[in-house]
C-alpha angles and dihedrals in degrees: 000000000000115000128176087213117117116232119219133162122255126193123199135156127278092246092054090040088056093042095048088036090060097037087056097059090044085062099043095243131113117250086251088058096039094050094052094049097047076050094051087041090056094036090055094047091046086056093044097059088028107040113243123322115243117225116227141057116339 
């Protein structure tokens, strides 16, 4: 299956992999889902107290 998403590695502690491990089931999601919404939530909030956030060099 063909995706436009970037992979990257992320490392995290036993203790947050098991919490959002388990958050993400409770939600129905994978941990892969559930990581990249947490990261689109925060992101929206970011831009709604920051105005939107330009792509491209900084």
């Amino acid at each position: 299956m063909a995706t436009d998403k970037r992979q990257f590695t992320l490392r995290l502690n036993d203790e947050v992999f098991e919490k959002i491990k388990l958050i993400a089931s409770k939600n129905k999601r994978s941990l892969t889902m559930h990581i990249e919404y947490v990261i689109e939530q925060h992101i929206a909030e970011y831009e709604k107290e920051n105005g939107t956030i330009q792509e491209g060099p900084q």
